[in-house]
Backbone bond lengths (Angstrom), bond angles and torsions (degrees), N, CA, C in turn:
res aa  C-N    CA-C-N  psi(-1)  N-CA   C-N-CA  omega(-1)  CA-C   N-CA-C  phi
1 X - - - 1.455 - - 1.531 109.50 -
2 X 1.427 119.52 142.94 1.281 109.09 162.96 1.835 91.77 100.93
3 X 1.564 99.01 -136.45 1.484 95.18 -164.19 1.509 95.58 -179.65
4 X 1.466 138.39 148.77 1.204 168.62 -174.38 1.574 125.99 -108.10
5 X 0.897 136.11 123.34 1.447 136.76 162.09 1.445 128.84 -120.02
6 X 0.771 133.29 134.75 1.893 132.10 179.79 1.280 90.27 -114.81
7 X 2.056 114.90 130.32 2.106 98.86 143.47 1.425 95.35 -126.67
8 X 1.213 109.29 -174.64 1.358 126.10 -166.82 2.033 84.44 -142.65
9 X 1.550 86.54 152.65 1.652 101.97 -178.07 1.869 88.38 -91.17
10 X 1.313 120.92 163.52 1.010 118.20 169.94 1.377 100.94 -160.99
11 X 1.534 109.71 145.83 1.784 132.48 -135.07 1.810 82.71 -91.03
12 X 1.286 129.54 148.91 1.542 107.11 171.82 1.243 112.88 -87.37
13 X 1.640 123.55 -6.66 1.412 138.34 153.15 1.807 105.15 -37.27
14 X 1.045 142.82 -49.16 1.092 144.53 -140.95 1.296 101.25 -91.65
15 X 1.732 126.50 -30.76 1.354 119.11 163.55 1.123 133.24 -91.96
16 X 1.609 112.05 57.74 1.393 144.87 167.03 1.363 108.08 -140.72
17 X 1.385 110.44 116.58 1.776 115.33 177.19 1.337 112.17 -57.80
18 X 1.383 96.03 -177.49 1.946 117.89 172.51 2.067 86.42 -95.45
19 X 1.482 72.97 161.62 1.992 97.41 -174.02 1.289 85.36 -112.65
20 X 1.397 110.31 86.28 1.647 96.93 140.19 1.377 147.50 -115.00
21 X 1.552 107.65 30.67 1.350 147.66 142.89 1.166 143.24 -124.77
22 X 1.345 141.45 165.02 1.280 126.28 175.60 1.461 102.00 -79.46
23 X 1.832 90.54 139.15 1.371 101.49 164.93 1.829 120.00 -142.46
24 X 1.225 105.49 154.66 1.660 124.20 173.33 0.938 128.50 -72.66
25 X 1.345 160.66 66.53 1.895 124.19 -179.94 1.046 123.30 -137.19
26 X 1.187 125.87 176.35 1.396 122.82 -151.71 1.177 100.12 -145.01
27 X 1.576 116.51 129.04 1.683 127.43 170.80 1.500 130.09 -125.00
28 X 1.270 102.13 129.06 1.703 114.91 -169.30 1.754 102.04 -96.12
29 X 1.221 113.88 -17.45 1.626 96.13 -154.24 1.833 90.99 -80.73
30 X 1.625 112.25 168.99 1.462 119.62 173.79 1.394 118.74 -54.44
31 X 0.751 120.71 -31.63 1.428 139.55 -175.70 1.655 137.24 -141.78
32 X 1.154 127.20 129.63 1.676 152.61 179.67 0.899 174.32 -160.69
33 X 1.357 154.70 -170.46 1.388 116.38 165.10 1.662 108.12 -150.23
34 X 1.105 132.33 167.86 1.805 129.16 -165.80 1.436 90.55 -176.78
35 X 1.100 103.42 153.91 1.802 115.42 152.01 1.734 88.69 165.80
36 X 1.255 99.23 -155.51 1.685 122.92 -160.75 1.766 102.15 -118.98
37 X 1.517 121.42 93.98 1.384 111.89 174.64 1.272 115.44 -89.15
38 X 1.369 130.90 77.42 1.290 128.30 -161.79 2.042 105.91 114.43
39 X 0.806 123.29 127.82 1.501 101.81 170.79 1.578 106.45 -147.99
40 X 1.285 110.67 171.99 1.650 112.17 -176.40 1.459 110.67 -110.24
41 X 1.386 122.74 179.81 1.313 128.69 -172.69 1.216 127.35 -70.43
42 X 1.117 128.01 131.76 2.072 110.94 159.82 1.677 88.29 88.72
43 X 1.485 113.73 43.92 2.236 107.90 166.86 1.208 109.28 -92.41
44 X 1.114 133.27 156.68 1.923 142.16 168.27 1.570 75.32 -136.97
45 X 1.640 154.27 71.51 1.438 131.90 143.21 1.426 110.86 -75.36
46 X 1.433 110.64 158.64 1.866 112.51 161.34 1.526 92.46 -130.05
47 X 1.485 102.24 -176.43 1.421 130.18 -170.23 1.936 106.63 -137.70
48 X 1.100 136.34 86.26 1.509 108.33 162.71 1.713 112.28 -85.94
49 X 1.403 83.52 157.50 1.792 95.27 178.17 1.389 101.40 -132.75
50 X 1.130 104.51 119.16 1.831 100.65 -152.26 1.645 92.52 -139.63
51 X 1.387 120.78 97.97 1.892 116.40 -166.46 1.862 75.90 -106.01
52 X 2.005 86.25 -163.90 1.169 113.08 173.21 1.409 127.12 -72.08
53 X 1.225 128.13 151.00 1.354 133.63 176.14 1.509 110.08 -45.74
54 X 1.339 126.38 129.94 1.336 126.65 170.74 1.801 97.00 109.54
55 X 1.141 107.72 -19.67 1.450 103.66 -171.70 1.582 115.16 -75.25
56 X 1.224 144.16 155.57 1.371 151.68 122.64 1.100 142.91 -67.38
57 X 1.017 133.38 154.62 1.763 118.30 177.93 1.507 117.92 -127.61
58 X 1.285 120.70 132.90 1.265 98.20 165.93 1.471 110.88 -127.86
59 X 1.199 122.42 160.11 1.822 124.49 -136.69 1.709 92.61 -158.64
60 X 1.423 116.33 116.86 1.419 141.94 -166.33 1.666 97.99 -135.13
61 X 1.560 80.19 129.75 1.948 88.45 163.25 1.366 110.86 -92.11
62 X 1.159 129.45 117.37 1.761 138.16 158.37 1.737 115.29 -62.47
63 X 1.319 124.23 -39.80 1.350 163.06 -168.61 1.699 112.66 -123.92
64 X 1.508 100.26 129.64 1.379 98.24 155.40 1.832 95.71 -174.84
65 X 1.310 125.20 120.99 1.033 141.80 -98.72 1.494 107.75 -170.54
66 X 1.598 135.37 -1.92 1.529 122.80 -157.68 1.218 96.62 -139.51
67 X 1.726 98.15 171.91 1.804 125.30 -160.49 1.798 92.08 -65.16
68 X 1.100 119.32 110.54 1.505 110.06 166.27 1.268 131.94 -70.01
69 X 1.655 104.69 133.07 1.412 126.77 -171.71 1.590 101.02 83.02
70 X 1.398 136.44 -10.39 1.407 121.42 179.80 1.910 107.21 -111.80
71 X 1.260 114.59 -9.00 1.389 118.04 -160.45 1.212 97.90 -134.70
72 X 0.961 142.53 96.58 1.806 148.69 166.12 1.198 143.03 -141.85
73 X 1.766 106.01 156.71 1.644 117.03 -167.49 1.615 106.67 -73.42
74 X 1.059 130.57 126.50 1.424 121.41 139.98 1.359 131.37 -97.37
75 X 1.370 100.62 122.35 1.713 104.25 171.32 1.372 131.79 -98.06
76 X 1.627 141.02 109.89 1.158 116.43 -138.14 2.150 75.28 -136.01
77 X 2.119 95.11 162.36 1.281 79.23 -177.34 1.340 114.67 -103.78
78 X 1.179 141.07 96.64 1.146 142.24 -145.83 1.355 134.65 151.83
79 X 1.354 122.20 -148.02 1.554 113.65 176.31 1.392 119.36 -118.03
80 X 1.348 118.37 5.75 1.079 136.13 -128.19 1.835 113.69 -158.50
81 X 1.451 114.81 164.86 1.947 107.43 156.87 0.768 106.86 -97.02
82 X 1.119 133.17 -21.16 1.298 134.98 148.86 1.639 134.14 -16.68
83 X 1.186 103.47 -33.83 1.621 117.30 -174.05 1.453 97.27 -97.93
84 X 1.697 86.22 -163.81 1.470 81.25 -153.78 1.970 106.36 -112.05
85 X 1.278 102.79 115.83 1.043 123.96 -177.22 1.594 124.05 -32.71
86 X 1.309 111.46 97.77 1.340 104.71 170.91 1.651 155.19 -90.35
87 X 1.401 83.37 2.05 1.700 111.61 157.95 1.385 112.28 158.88
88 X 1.597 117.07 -174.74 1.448 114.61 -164.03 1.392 87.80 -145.86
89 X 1.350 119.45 131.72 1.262 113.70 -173.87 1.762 116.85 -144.65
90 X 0.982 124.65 107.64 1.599 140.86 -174.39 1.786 98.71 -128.00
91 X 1.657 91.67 164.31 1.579 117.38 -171.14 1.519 110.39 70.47
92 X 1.121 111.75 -162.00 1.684 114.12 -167.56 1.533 125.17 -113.74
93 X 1.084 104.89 15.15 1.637 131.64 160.32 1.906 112.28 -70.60
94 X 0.938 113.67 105.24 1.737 102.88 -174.62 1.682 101.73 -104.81
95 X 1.076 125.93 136.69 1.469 143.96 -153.00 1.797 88.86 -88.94
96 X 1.769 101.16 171.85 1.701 108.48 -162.56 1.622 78.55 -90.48
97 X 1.597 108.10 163.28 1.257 118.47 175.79 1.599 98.59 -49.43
98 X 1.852 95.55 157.10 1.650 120.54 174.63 1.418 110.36 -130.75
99 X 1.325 107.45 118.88 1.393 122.08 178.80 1.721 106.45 -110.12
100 X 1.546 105.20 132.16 1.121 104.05 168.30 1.383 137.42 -102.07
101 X 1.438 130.34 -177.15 1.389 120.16 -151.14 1.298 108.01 -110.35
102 X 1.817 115.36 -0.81 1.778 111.56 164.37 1.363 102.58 -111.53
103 X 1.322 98.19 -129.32 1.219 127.35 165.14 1.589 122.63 -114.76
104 X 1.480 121.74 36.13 1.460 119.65 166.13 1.695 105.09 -165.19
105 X 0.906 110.26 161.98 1.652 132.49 173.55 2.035 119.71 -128.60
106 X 0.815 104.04 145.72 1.308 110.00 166.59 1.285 121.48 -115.61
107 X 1.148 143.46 153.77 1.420 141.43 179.99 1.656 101.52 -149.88
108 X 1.273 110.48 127.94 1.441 120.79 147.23 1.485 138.26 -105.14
109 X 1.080 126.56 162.14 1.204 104.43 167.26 1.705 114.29 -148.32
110 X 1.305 142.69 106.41 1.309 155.47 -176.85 1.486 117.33 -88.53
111 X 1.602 110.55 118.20 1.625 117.08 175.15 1.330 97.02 -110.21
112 X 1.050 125.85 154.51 1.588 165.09 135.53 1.389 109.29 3.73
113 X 1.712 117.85 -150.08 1.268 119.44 156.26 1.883 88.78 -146.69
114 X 1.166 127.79 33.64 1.093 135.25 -179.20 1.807 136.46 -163.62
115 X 1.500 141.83 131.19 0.998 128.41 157.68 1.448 91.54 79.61
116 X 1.474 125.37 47.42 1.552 123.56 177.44 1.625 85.34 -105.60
117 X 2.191 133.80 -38.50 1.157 106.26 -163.06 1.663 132.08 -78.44
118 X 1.516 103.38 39.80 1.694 109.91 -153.17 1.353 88.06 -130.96
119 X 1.308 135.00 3.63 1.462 140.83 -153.42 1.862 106.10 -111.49
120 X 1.029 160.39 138.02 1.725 136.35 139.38 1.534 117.09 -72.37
121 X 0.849 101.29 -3.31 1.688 97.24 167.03 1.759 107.36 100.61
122 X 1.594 99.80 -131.63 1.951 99.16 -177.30 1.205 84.86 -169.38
123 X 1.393 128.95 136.47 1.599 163.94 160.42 1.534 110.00 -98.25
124 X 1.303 116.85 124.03 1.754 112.11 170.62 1.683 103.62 -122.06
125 X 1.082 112.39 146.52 1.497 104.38 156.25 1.961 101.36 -115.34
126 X 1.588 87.45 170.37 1.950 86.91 178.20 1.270 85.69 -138.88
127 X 0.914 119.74 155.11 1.822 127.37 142.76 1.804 104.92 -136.35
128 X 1.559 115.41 163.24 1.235 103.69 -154.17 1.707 87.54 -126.93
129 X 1.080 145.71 164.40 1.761 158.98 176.21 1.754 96.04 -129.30
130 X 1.514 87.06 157.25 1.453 109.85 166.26 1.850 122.44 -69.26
131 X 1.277 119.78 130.64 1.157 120.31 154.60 1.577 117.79 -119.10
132 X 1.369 113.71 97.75 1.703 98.75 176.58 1.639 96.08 -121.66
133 X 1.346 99.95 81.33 1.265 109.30 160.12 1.317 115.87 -106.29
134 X 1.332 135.32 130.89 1.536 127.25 -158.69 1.525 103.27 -157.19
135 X 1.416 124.47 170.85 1.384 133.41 178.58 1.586 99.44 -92.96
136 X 1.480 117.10 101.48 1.390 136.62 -178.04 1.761 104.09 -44.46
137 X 1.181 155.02 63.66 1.320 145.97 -139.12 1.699 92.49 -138.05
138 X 1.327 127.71 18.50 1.484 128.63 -167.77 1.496 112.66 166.17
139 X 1.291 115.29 162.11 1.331 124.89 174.99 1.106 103.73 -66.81
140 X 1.366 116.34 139.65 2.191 126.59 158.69 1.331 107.65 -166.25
141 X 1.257 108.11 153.90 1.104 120.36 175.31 1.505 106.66 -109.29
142 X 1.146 116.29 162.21 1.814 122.42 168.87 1.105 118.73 -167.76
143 X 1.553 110.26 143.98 1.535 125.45 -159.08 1.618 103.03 -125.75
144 X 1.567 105.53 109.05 1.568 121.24 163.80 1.532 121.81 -97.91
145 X 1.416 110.38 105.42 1.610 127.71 145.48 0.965 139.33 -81.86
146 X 1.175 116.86 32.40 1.591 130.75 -176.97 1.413 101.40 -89.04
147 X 1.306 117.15 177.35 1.582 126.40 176.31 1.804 99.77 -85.13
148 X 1.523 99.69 -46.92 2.016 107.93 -162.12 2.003 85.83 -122.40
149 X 0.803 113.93 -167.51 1.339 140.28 154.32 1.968 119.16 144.84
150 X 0.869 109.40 -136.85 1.779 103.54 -161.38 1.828 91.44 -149.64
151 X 1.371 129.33 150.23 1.328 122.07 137.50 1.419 125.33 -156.47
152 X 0.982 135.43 -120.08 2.006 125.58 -166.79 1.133 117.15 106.23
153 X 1.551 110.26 -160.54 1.193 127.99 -169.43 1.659 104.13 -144.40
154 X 1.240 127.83 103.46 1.212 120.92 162.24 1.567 119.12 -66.84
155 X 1.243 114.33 108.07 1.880 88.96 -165.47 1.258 124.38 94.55
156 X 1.334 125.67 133.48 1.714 93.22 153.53 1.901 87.81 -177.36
157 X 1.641 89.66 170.49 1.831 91.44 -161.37 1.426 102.57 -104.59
158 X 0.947 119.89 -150.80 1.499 136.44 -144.57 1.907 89.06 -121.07
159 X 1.491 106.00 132.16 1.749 123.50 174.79 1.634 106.23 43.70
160 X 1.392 119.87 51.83 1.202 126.09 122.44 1.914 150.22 -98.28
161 X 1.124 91.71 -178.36 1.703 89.86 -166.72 1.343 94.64 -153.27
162 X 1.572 110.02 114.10 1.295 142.10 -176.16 1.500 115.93 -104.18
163 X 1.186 145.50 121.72 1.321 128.42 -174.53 2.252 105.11 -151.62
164 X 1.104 91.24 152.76 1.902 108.47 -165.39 1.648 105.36 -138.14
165 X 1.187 88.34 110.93 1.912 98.64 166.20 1.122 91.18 -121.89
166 X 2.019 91.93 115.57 1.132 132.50 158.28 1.896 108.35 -70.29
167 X 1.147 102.51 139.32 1.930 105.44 169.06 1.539 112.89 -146.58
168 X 1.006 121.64 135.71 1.727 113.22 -165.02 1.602 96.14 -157.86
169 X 1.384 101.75 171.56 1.994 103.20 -177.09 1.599 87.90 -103.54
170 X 1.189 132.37 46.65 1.763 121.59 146.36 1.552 108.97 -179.44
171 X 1.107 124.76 -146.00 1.407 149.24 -175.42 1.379 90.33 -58.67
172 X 1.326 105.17 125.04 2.134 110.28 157.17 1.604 95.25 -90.53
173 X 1.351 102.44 140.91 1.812 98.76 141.51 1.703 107.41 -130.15
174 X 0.997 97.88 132.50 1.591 116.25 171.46 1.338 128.66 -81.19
175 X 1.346 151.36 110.65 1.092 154.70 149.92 0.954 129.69 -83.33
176 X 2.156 128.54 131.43 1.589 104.86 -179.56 1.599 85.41 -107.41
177 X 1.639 98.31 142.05 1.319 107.70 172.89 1.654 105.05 -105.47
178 X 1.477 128.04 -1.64 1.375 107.60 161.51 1.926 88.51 -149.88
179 X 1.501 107.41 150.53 1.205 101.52 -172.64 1.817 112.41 -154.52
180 X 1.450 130.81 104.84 1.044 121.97 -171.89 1.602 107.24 -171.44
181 X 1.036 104.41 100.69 1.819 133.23 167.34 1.499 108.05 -110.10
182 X 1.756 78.51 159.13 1.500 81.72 168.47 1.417 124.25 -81.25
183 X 1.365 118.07 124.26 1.672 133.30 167.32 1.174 122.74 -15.19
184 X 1.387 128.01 84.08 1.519 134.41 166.71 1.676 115.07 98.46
185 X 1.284 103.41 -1.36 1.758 128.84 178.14 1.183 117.67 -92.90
186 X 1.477 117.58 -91.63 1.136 123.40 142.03 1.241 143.46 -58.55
187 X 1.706 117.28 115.95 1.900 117.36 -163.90 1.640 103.90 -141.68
188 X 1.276 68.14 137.33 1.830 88.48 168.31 1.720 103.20 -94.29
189 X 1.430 100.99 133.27 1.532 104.33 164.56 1.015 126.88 -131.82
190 X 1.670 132.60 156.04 1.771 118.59 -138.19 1.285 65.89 -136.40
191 X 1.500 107.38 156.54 1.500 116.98 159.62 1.333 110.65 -157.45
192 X 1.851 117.71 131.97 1.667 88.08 -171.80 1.068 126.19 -105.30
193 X 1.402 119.62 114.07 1.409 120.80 -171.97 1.642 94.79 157.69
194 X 1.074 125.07 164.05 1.326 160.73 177.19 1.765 115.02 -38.13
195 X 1.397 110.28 -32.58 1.381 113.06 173.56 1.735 117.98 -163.65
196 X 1.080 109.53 162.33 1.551 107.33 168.33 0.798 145.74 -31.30
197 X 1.997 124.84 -14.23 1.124 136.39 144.14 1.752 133.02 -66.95
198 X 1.407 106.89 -15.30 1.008 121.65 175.23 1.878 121.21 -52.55
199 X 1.078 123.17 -160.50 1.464 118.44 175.47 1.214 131.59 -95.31
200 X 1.231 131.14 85.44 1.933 124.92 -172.17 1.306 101.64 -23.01
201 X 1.645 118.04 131.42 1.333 118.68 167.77 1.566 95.04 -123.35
202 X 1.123 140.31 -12.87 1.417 146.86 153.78 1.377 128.06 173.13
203 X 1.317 109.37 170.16 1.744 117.17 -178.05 1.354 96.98 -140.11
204 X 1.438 101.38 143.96 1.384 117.59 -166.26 1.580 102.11 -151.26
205 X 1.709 98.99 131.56 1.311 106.14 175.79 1.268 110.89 -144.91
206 X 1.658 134.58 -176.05 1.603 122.44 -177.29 1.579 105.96 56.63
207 X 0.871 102.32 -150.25 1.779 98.40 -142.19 1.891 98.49 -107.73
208 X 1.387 111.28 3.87 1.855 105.47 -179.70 1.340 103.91 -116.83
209 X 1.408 119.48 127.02 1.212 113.93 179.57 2.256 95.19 -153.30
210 X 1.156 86.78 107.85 1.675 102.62 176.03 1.493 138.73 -103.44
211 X 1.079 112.51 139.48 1.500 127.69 -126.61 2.119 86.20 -61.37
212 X 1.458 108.27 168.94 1.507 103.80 169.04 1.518 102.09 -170.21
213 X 1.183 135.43 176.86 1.060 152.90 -143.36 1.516 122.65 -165.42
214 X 1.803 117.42 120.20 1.116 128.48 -168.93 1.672 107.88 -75.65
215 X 1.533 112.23 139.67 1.425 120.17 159.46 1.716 129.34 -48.70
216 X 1.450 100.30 -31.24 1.029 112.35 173.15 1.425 129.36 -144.70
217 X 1.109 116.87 -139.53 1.981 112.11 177.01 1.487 128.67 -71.39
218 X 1.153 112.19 -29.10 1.349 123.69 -171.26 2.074 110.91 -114.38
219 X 0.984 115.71 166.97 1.086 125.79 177.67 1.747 96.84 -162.77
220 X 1.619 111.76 153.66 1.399 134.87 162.48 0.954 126.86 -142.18
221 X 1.574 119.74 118.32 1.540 129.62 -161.12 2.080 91.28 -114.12
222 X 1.450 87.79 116.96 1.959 90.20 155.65 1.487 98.80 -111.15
223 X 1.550 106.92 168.53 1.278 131.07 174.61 1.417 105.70 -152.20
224 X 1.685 112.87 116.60 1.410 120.30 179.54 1.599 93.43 -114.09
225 X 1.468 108.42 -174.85 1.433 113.48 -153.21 1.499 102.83 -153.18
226 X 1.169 170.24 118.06 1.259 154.40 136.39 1.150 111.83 -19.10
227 X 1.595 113.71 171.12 1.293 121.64 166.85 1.599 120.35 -75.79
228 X 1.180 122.60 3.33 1.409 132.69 -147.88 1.644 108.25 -136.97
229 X 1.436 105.43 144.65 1.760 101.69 155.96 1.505 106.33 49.39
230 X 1.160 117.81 118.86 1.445 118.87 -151.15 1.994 74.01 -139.47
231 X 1.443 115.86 154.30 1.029 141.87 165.70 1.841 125.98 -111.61
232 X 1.384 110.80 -139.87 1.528 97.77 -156.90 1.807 75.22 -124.14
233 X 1.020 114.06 -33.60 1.818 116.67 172.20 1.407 93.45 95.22
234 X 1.410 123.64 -165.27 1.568 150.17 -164.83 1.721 121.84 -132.35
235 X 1.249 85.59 157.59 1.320 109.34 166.31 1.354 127.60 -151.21
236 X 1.231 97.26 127.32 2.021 105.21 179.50 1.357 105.35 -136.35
237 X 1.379 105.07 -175.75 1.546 133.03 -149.76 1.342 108.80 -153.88
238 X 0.965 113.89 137.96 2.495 113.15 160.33 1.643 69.73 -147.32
239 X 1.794 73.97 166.52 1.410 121.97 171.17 1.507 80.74 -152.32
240 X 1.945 93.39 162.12 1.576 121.47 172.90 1.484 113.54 -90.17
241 X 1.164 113.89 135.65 1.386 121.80 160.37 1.519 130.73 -126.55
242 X 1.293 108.93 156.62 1.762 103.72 -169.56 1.278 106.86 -112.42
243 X 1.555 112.71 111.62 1.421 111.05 176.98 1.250 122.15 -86.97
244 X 1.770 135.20 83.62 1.418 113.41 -177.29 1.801 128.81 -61.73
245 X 1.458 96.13 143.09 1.501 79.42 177.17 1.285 108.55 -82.37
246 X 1.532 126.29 165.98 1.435 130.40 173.95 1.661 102.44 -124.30
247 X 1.260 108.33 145.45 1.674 105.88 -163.57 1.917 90.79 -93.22
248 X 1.168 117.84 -173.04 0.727 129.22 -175.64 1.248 123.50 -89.88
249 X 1.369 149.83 152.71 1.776 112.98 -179.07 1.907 100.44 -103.28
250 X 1.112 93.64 161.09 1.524 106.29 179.90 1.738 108.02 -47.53
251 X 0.961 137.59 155.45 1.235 117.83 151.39 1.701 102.94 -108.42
């Protein structure tokens, strides 16, 4: 009568095979994970992670697992070996996360012809953030769902209007890490919530612009421009945060 269940915990290492051939592949989605749990002798495999334009990646070892100096990760920045190499990594030391500087990564990985079955191999996960940082040279709009990412205007011309809806599962906080328009001309305007109807939380122009934080999920940043006197423009950043509430205690 009734009904039964069994579960088992399971390692997230474990849903990544053993390499016991060389292999190729290529991944589009935002987020993942691949490597070699266990691997065999004599591999040349790679990995590309190749998203959309504007994207970033960032790429963490969970695992790292091989004969040192004979069995190793390459991380390169790009699509390619071609690019430019961002480290080489063997033995059981796993390196601080690596974020790259487009939108793709390459990874290889090369074994030996010996002493690969004494090894666990290497596990990566990636997940990728927004970068819409761009040379302001026209009207656009752009929409970030990322958890963190970066955006602005590198540059930018005379009587445009630039604008970014931010959307996230909590608290944005915003930081400008470079900031300089022209004074009372050119303005950035924050508003929190989802669009231009939402609530001015500030405008900022000239060279001070300080960090702030949405009430809720969304935030929308425009940036208009005069026709005139053009500056060096901005750059910012959010990440999400979770504010719990705490109740009050009885007295």
């Amino acid at each position: 009568d009734g009904f039964r269940a069994e579960y088992h915990a399971v390692d997230q290492a474990d849903s990544v095979g053993a390499c016991t051939s060389t292999v190729h592949e290529q991944y589009t989605a935002p987020s993942g994970q691949f490597g070699c749990n266990k691997y065999s002798n004599d591999l040349d495999s790679s990995w590309l992670i190749s998203l959309q334009s504007g994207q970033r990646i960032t790429l963490q070892f969970t695992l790292l697992s091989t004969e040192l100096y004979y069995d190793y990760v390459k991380v390169f920045d790009g699509t390619s070996t071609h690019d430019p190499l961002l480290g080489t990594y063997s033995g059981d030391v796993a390196p601080p996360a690596l974020t790259s500087s487009g939108s793709s990564l390459y990874i290889t990985f090369h074994s030996d012809t010996s002493v690969s079955s004494t090894y666990d191999g290497f596990v990566i996960d990636y997940v990728s953030f927004g970068s819409f940082e761009t040379n302001c040279n026209t009207n656009a709009q752009y929409t970030l769902n990322t958890p963190s990412g970066s955006f602005g205007c590198d540059g930018y011309t005379g009587s445009i209007t630039v604008t970014w809806t931010i959307t996230s599962y909590g608290n944005i906080f915003m930081n400008f890490d470079q900031f300089n328009t022209e004074l009372n001309y050119d303005v950035v305007y924050i508003y929190d919530g989802p669009n231009e109807n939402s609530p001015l939380l500030a405008q900022y122009s000239g060279t001070t612009a300080p960090p702030l934080s949405s009430s809720g999920e969304s935030l929308f940043i425009k940036f208009s421009s005069d026709q005139s006197i053009n500056r060096a423009g901005f750059s910012a950043s959010y990440s999400t945060v979770i504010i719990d509430f705490v109740p009050p205690r009885d007295s």
